[in-house]
C-alpha positions in Angstrom: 3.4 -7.6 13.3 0.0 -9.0 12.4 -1.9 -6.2 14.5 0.2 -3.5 12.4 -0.9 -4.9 9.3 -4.5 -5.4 10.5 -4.3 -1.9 11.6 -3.1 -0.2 8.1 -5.6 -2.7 6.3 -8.2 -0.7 8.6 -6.4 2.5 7.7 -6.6 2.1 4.0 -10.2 1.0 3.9 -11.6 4.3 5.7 -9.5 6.6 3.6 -11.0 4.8 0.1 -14.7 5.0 2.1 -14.1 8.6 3.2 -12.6 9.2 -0.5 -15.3 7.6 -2.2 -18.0 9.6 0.0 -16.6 12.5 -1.0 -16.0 12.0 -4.7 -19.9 11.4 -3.9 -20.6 14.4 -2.4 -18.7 16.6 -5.2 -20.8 15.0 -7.6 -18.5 13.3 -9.1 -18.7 9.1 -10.1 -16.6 6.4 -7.6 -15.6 5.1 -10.3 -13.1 8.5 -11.3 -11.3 7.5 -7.7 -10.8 3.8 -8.8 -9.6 4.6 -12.0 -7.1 6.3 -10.9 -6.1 3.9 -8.0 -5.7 1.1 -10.5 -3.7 3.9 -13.1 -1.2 4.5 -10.1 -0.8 1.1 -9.3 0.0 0.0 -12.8 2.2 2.8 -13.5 5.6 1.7 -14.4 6.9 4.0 -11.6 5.3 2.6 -8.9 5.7 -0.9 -9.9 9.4 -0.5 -9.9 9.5 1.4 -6.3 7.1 -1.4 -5.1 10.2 -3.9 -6.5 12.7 -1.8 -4.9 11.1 -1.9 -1.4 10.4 -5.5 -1.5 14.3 -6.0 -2.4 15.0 -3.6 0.6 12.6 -5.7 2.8 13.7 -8.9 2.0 17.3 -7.7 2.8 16.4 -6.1 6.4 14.7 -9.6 6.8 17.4 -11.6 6.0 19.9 -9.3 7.5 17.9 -9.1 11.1 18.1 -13.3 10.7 21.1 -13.3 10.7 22.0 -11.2 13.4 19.2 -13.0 15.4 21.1 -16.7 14.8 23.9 -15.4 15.6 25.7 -16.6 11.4 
């Protein structure tokens, strides 16, 4: 499980460097491309889907316990 999330960490740390080099290379500022991350992570949209999926997680998680234990 750790490995997975080390590997989408890794993931999503090339794509923002490859993004950022090419905002760079179009002329345009980083700071456009950050400004927009941090608008899409505050949108009320996303904040709720991120709620909704944590919900859904924490039910799999629970769920997948229980079946494990054997309740």
């Amino acid at each position: 499980m750790r490995k997975n999330l080390l590997i989408l960490a890794v993931i999503a740390i090339a794509v923002y460097l490859v993004g950022v080099e090419s905002a760079k290379s179009r002329g345009k500022n980083y700071e456009d491309l950050r400004h927009q991350l941090e608008r899409l992570w505050t949108s009320p949209d996303a904040k709720k889907s991120r709620k909704r999926m944590a919900r859904n997680a924490r039910k799999t998680i629970e769920k997948a316990s229980k079946n494990l234990l054997g309740s």
